[in-house]
N, C-alpha and C positions, 0 to 999 in steps of 0.2 A: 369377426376375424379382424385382425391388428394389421398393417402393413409392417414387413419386418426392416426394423430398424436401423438402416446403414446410413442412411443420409443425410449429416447435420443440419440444419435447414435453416434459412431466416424467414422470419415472420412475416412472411409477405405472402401475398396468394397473387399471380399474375394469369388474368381472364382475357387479356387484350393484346394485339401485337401489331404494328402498323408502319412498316419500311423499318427506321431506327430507333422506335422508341416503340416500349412495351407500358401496359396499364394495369395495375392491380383492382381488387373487388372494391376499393373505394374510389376509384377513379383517379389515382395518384398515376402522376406520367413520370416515367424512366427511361431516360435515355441508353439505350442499349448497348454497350462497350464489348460485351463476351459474348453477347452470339448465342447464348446456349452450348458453349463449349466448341465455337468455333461450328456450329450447325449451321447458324442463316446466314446461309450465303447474300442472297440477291435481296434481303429485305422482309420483314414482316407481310403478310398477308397481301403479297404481289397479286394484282387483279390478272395479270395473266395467269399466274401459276392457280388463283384460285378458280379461274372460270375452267380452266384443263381439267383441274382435278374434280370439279362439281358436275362437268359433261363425264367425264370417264365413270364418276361414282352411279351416276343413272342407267349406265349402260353394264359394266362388269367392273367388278373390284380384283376380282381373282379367279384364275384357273389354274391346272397345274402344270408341272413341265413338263406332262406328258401330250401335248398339243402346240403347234404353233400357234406362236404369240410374234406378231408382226412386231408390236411396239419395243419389243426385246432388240429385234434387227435395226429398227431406227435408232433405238440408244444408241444401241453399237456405233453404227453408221458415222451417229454425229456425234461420239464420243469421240473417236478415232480422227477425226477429221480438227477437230477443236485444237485436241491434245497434240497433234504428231504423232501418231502412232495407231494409223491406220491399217499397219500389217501385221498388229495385236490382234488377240482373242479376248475376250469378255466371257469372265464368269460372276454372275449376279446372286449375294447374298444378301443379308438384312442388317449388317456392321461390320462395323472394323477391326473387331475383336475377332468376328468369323472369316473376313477378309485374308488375316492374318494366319488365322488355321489354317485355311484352305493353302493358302501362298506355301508356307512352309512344308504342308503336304505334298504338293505338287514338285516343291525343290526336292524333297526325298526320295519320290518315286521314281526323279528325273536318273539321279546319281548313285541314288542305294546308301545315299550316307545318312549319318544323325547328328554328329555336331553341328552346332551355331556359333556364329563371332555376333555378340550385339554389342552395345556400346554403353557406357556409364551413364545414368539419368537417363535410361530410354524408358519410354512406355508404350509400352503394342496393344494393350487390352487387359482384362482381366483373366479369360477362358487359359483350357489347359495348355496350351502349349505356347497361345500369346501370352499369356502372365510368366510362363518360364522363361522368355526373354526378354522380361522387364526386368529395369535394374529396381526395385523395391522389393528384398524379401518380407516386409509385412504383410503382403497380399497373396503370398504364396505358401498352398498347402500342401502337406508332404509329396500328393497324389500329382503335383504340377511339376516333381524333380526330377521327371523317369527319363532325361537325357541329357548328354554333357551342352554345356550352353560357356561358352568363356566373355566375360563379360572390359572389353579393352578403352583405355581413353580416349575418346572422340576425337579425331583429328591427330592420330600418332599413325601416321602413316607406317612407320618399320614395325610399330608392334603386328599389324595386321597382316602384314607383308610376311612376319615370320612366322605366326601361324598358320598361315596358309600352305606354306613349304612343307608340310606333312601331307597337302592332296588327301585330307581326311574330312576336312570341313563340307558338309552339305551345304549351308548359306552363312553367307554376310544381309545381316537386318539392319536397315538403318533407317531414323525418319530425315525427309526433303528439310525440314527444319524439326528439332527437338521443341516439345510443344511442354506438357507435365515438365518437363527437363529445364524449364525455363527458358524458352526460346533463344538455344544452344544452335550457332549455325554452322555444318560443316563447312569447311573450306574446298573450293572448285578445286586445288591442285590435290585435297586427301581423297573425294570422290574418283577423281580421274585413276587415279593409279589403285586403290581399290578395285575400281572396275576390270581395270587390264589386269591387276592382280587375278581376279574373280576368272575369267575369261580363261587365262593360263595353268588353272588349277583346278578347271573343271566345276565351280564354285558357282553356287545361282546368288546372283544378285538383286535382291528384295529390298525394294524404294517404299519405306511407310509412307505415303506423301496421306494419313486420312486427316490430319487437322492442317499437314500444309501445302494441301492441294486445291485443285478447283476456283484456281486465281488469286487465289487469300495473299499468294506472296510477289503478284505481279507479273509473273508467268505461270501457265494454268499449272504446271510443276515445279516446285522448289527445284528440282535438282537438275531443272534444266539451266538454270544458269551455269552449270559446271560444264555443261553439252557430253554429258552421256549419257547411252539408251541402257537401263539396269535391264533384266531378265523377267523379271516382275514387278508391278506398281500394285499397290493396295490402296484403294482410296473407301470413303464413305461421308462423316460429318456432312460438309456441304453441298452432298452431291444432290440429296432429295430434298433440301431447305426444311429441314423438320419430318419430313416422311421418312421413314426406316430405311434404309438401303444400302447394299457396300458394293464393292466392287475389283474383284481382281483381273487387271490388264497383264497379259501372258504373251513373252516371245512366243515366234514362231516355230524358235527351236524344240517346244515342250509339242508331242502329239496327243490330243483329247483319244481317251476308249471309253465308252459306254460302262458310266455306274463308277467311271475314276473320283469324280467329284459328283456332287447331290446337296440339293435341298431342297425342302416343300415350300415357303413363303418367297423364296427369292426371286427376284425377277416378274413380281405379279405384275398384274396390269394397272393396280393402280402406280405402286411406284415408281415404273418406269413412265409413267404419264408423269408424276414428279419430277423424276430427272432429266425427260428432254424439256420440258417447260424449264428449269434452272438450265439447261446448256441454250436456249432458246433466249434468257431475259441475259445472259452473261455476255452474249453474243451481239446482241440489239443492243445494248446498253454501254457496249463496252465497258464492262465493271472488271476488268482485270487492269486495263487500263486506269482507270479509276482508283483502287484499288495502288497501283505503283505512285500515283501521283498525290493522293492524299496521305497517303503513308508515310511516302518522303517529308511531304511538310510537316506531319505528326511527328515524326522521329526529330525532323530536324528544332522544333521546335521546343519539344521535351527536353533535350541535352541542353536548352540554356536555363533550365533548375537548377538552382541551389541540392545540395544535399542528395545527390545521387550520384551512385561510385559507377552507373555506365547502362546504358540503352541499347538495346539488341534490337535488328528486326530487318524483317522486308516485307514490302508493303503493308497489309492491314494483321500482319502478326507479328507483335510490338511487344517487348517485357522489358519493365523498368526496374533497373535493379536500386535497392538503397543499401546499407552499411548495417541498418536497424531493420525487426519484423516489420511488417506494414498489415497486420489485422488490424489495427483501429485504425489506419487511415484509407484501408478501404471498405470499414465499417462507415466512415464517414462518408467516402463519399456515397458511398450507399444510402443512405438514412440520412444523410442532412443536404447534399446533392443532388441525389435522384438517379444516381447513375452507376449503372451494373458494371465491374470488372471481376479480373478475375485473377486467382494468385498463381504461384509456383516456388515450393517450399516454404519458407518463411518469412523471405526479404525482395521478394519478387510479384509486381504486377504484372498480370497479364492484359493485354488489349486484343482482342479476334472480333470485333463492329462486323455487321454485314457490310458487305463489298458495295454497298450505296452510300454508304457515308460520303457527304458532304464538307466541303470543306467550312461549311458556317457549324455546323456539327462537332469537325474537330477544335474548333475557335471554342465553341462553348463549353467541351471537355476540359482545353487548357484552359480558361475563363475558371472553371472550377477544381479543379486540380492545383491552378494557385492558389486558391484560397484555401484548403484543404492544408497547403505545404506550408501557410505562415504560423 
């Protein structure tokens, strides 16, 4: 049998991973810039997260959710307590694609509606109803169109404003930071008034925070810089550092009934052993912290390049835009550097480092990212 074919790949085989740098089958070290798409959070092969997870494996990997599972209530526990938003509910899946299913389920059940407001250059996932609100119809098949979705400009505050005035809309989807989108960041005053919009019109408000959340942006949710509580947060990427896991954080306006939401894998025992070990090394480490202050110096450092029409970011989620594509010159630094990034469209670097990066780290990225730009 063949693995089926979607994944362009570079010829590299990576067998090793260790805080910020990862090692291929010839022992070639790469400094890790993208995370795995913004997945490792706290680092490579963290000795706390690995000894949690090697005691949890000797003992149970999995049971279903037909029995209490303690370790589910302590996520919860210290999820809520990390994030603000300890008078949330926690519902645990296996990603952010099902995160987002579930979220948008939950918004319909709530209100009986089906339209959606998403926004231009959004990505929620591939599955069926998150790929319907991505703005990419390449990846959308007929079977993904079977609801109205109106798709408005990020940050136009009046457009959202007037389609909401119909009280037809089921949700507003939007990610804490646009990630695919090329790290696209709302603005605190078009959140704020969305929200109150949302509020006014009976409107569930749905926070993608899965690539920019979990500290990545210097508060454990992007969208907390704007200071509002949306209706729903979806999170996953760094939540289990490489173990499977999503997760939808639910007002307490929504009431749970038996059999509303389901799933068999989610919330096992081993990945929530995952994700308090990552809310655990986040916490000790202060890597959100980290996280705002190496960032700033990254960003700040990048805008005094030559030849770049402008830098986006907050803390360790960083896209450097150019004027021209940038696949050879992050073929380069790839292959002649050593060091993983990652794009968005065609003229955009991505940067997502795990939240340990060092500041002799980002000196060495810039150390070769000049050399790359002469």
């Amino acid at each position: 049998m063949n693995l089926f074919d979607v994944y362009p790949l570079f010829d590299i085989e990576i067998v090793k991973g260790q805080g910020c740098r990862t090692y291929d089958k010839n022992g070639t070290e790469y400094l890790d810039f993208y995370g795995g798409h913004a997945v490792i959070s706290i680092g490579h092969s963290h000795p706390y997260f690995v000894k949690k997870l090697s005691d949890q494996i000797q003992n149970l990997v999995f049971y279903s959710n037909s029995v209490i599972n303690s370790l589910q209530i302590e996520l919860a526990d210290k999820l809520g307590k990390i994030s603000g938003y300890d008078d949330y509910s926690l519902f645990l899946i296996n990603s952010g694609a099902e995160a987002n299913e579930n979220a948008l389920k939950l918004a319909s059940f709530h209100n009986g509606r089906s339209k959606v407001i998403a926004f231009g250059k959004s990505f929620h996932g591939r599955t069926s109803a998150a790929v319907g609100v991505t703005d990419n119809p390449a990846i959308k098949a007929p079977i993904n169109q079977n609801f109205e979705v109106e798709f408005l400009p990020l940050n136009d505050t009046e457009a959202v404003l007037q389609s909401l005035k119909n009280r037809d809309v089921c949700a507003v989807i939007i990610e804490g930071i646009q990630g695919v989108g090329g790290i696209q960041i709302p603005q605190p005053a078009f959140l704020k008034a969305i929200s109150t919009a949302c509020k006014e019109t009976g409107t569930v408000l749905i926070l993608d925070e899965i690539q920019s959340g979990y500290g990545r942006s210097g508060k454990f949710f992007a969208h907390q810089y704007a200071g509002i509580r949306p209706d729903i947060i979806t999170t996953a990427k760094g939540m289990g550092n490489g173990v499977p896991i999503g997760g939808v954080i639910i007002s307490p306006m929504f009431k749970p009934t038996y059999g509303m939401l389901g799933t068999t894998f989610g919330g096992n025992h081993l990945v929530c052993t995952a994700a308090i070990a990552v809310l655990d090394v986040l916490q000790h480490e202060h890597l959100m912290e980290n996280a705002l202050q190496v960032g700033n110096y990254l960003i700040n450092e990048i805008q005094k390049f030559p030849r770049l029409k402008e830098v986006r970011g907050k803390g360790l989620m960083i896209g450097i835009e150019f004027e021209e594509p940038v696949k050879k010159l992050r073929e380069r630094l790839l292959f002649e550097k050593k060091i993983f990034t990652g794009v968005s469209g065609s003229n955009i670097i991505r940067l997502l480092p795990p939240l340990c990066l060092t500041k002799q780290d980002a000196d060495l990225f810039l150390d070769r990212f000049a050399e790359v730009l002469k």
